[in-house]
C-alpha positions in Angstrom: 38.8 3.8 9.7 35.7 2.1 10.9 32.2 3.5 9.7 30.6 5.1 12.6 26.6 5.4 12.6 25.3 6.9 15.6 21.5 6.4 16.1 19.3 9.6 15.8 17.7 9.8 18.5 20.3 8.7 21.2 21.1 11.2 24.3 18.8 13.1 26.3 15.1 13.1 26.1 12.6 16.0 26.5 11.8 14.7 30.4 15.6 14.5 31.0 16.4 17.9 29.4 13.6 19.5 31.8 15.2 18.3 34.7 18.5 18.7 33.9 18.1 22.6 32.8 16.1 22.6 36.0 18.7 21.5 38.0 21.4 24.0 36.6 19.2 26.8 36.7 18.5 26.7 40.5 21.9 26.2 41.3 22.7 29.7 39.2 19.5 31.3 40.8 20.0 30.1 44.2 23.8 29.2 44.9 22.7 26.3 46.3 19.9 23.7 46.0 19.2 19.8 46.5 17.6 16.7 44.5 15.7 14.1 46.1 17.9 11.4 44.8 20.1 11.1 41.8 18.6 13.9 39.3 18.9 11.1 36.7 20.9 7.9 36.6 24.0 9.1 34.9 27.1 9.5 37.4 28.6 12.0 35.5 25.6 14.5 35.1 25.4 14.6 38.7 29.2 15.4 39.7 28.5 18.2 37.0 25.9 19.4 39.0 27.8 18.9 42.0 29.8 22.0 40.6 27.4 24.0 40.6 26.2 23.5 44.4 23.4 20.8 43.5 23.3 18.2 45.8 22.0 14.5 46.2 19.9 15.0 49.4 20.9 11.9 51.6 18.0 12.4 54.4 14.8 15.0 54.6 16.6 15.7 58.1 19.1 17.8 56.2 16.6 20.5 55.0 15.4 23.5 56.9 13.1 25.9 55.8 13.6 28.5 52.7 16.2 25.5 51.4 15.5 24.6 47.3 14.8 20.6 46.3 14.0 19.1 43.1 12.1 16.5 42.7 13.6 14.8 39.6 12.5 13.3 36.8 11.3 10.1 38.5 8.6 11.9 40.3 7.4 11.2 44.1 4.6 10.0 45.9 2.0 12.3 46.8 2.7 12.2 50.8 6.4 13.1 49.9 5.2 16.6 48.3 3.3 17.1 50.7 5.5 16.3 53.7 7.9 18.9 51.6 5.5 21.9 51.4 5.6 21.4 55.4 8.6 21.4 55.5 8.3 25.2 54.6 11.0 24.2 51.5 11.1 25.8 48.1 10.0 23.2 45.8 10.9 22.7 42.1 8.8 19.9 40.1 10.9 18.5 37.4 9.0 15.4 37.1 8.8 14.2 33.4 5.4 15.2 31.9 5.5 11.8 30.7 5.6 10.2 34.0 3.1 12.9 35.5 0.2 11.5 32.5 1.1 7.7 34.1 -0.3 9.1 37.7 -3.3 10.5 35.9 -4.0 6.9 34.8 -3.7 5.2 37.6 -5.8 7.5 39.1 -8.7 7.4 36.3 -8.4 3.4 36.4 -8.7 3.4 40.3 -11.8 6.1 39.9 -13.3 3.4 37.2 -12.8 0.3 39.6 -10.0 -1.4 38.3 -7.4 -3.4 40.2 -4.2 -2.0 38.7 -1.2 -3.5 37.1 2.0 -1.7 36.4 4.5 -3.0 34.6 7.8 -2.0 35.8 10.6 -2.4 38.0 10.3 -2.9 41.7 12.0 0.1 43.7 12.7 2.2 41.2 12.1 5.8 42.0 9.3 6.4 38.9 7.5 2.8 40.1 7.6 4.5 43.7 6.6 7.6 42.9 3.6 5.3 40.9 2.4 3.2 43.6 2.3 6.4 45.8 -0.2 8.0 43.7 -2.2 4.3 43.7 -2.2 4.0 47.6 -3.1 7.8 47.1 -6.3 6.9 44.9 -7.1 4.6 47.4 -6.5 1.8 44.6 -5.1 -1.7 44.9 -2.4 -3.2 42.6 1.0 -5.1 42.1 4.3 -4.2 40.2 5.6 -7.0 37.7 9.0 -7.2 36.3 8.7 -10.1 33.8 6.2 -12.8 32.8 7.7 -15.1 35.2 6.8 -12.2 37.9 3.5 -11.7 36.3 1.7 -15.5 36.2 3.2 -15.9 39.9 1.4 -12.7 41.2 -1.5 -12.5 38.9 -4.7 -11.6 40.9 -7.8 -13.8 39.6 -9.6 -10.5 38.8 -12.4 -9.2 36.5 -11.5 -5.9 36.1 -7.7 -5.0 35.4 -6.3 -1.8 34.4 -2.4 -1.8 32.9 -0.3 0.6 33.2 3.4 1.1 32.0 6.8 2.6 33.5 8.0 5.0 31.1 10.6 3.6 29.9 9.8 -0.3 30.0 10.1 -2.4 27.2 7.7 -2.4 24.7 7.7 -6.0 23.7 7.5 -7.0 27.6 4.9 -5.2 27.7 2.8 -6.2 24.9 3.1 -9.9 25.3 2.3 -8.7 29.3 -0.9 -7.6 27.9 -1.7 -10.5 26.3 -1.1 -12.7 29.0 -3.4 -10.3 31.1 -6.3 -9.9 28.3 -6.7 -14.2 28.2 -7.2 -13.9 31.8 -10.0 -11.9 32.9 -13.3 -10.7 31.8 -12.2 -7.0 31.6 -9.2 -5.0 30.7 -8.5 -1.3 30.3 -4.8 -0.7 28.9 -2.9 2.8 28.7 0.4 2.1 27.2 2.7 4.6 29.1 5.8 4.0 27.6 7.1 7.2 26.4 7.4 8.3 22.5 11.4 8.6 23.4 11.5 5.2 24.8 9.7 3.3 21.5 11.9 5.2 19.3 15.2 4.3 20.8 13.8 1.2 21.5 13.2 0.2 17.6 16.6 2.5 16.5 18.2 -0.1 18.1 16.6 -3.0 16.8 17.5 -1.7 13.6 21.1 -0.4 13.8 21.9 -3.9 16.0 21.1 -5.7 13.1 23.5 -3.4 10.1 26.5 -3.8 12.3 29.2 -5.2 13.8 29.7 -4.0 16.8 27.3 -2.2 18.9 28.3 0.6 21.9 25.4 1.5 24.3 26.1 4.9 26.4 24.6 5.1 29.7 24.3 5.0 33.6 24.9 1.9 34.8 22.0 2.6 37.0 19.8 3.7 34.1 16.8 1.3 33.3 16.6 2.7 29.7 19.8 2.3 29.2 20.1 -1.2 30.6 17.1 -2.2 28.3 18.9 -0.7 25.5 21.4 -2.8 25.9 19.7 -6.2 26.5 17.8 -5.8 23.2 20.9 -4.5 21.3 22.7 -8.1 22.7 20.2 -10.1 21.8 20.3 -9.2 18.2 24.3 -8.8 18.2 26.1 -10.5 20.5 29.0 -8.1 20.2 27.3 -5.4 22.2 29.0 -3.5 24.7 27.6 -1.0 27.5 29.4 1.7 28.7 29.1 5.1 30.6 32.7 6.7 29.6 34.6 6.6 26.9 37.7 5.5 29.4 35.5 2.0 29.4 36.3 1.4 25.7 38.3 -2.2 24.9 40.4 -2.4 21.6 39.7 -5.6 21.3 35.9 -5.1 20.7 36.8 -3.5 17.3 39.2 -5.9 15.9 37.8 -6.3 12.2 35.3 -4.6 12.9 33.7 -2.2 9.7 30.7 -1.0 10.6 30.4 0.2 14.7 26.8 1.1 15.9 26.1 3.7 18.3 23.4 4.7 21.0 22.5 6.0 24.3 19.8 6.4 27.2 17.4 8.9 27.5 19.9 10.0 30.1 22.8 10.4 28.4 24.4 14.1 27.9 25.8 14.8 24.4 29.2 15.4 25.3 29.8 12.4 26.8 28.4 10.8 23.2 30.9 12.5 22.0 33.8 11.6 24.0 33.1 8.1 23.3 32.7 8.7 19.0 36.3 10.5 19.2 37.6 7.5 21.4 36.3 4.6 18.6 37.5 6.7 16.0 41.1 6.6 17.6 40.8 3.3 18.5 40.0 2.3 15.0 41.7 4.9 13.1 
């Protein structure tokens, strides 16, 4: 049998957990209850929830007064709360604490006169949820996904603030930085990028390189997970992302001795689970 090493820290992190307990808790309290979006990007978390009578809400139509909504982990833009509390809804904040310190610095580097940058992904719900709280601050800013992105959209500035999206890449981000810092007289730099993030980020690095094979668990949809799995691939070639254990191919584990293990941040630990059993039958 194959020697199975599962990194530490991969499943669910402490903004995920918050949410998802959320979730279940107002669909036990209140029989019924919706999330503005996907509660996380995992497919299966969400059918779960589906069970217990918490629903993706598809339109704002569909709420009337006294209903219950989440707003997920991702957070929201500060017109969409309050466009909620008129709406006379019950309103649950599950956005990550993480994510909710990202707002505050946008909105101290706006306050201090800085044109913002925030390194993310384009029309992703946190990145939304970001610039709403910029337009908010009455700031000015851009989104950049990669250096190409960054050197075509790059403001001739003097002051620029940088923020992050929680879960970018770290190394993106500091060569980002750097870019930024040679080209303007000023720069203020919170790096946003959640503890959970880093830590998965560099388990990975690590584990990539000590095996020979190399599973990443996740939402398809999930941009920590998807990171996951492009700096897992570029250290081991034979990396392979996955969201069930139904998704696992023989054939990656011919030969194979030594079988690394991770998931995203939104990743439940059953579902880790399912896919360690699966391996071990594959390669028992």
């Amino acid at each position: 049998m194959a020697n199975i090493k599962v990194a530490e820290s991969a499943g669910f992190c402490f903004g995920v957990k918050i949410a998802v307990d959320s979730a279940v808790e107002a669909g036990k309290k209140f029989g019924k209850a919706f999330t503005n979006g996907p509660i996380i990007h995992n497919k299966q978390v969400v059918q779960f929830l589906e069970g217990l009578n918490v629903k993706e809400l598809k339109s704002y139509d569909q709420l009337k007064r006294g209903d219950t909504i989440l707003i997920r982990s991702h957070g929201v833009p500060p017109k969409t709360e309050r466009m909620l509390n008129q709406l006379g809804v019950n309103v649950i904040d599950a956005t990550c604490p993480f994510v909710k310190k990202v707002h505050e610095k946008v909105k101290q580097l706006v306050e201090e006169g800085y044109y913002v940058v925030i390194i993310g992904e384009e029309g992703h719900p946190e990145v939304i949820g970001i610039l709403g709280h910029l337009e908010e601050a009455g700031g000015k800013g851009i989104v950049v996904e990669n250096m190409e992105d960054l050197i075509r959209k790059f403001p001739r500035r003097n002051k620029v603030g940088v923020v992050a999206q929680t879960t970018q890449n770290e190394e993106f981000f500091e060569e980002a930085v750097g870019y930024i810092a040679s080209n303007v007289e000023e720069l203020k730099v919170f790096n946003t990028i959640c503890d959970a993030t880093s830590v998965r980020q560099e388990e990975v690095k690590r584990l990539a390189k000590e095996v020979d094979v190399m599973i990443i668990i996740g939402g398809k949809h999930s941009g920590n997970t998807r990171r996951l799995a492009q700096i897992s691939k570029a250290l081991n070639p034979n990396t392979y992302h996955v969201e069930k254990a139904d998704e696992l191919d023989s054939e990656w584990f011919k030969n194979a001795e030594n079988i690394g293990v991770s998931a995203g941040a939104s990743t439940p630990d059953w579902i880790i689970k399912e896919v360690v059993e699966r391996i071990r039958e594959i390669t028992g």
